[in-house]
C-alpha positions in Angstrom: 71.0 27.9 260.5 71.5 26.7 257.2 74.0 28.3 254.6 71.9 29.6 251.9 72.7 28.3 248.8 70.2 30.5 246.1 70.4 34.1 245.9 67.5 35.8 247.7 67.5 38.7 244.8 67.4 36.8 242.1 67.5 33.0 242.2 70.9 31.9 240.9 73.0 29.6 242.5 75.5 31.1 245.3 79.2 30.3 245.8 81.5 30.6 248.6 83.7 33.7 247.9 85.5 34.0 250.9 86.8 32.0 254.1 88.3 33.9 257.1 90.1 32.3 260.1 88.2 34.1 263.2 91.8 33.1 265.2 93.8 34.9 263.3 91.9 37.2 260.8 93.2 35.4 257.7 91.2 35.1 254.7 91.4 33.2 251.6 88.9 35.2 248.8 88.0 33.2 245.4 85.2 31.7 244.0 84.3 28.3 245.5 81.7 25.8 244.4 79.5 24.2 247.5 80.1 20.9 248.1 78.0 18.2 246.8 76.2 17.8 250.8 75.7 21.7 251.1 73.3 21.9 248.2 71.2 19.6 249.9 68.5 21.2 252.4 68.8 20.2 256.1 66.2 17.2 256.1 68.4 15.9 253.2 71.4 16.8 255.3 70.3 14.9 258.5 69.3 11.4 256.6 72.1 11.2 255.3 74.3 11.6 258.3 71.5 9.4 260.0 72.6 6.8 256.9 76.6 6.9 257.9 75.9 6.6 261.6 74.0 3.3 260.6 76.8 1.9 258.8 74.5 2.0 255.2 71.8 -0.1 257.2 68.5 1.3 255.8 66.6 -1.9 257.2 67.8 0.0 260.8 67.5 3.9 259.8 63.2 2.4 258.5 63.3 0.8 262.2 64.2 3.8 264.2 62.4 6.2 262.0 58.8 4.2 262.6 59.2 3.6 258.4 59.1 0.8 255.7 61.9 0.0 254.6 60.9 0.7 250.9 59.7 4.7 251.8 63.6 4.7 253.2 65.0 3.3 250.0 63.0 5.5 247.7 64.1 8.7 250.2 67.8 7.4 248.8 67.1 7.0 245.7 65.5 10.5 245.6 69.0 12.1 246.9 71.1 10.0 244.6 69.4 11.2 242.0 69.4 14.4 243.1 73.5 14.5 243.9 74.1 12.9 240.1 71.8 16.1 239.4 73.5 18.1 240.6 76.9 17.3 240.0 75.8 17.5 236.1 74.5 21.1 236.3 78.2 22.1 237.3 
């Protein structure tokens, strides 16, 4: 399950507000932004760990995901630009 990062009554971005150690019972409370990886949706999520697990090598992600090696490129393009998006909306 992904954590949602829009609220589902009206649209506006979410932030993390409390962590809780289920150990122990201890919480920290605040107002948290996401990180940079959370605000992407899970298909974003999973190419990107696919990218680190290939050392950067898109030339093998295109290989063992049956696709040119330009449609992999532009896929990392599209979530660089989205992450620099992102990061400027904060």
């Amino acid at each position: 399950m992904k954590l949602p990062t829009i609220c589902p009554s009206c649209d506006a971005d979410l932030r993390v507000a409390k962590l809780e150690c289920l150990a122990c019972g201890t919480a920290v409370s605040g107002t948290y932004d996401l990180p940079p990886l959370m605000l992407l949706d899970r298909e974003e999520q999973e190419f990107v760990i696919r990218f680190l697990e290939n050392s950067g090598s898109l030339k093998e992600m295109a290989s063992q995901m049956g696709k040119s090696y330009p449609t992999v490129r532009n896929k990392l393009d599209d979530l660089i630009t989205k992450l620099k998006s992102n990061k400027k909306s904060k």
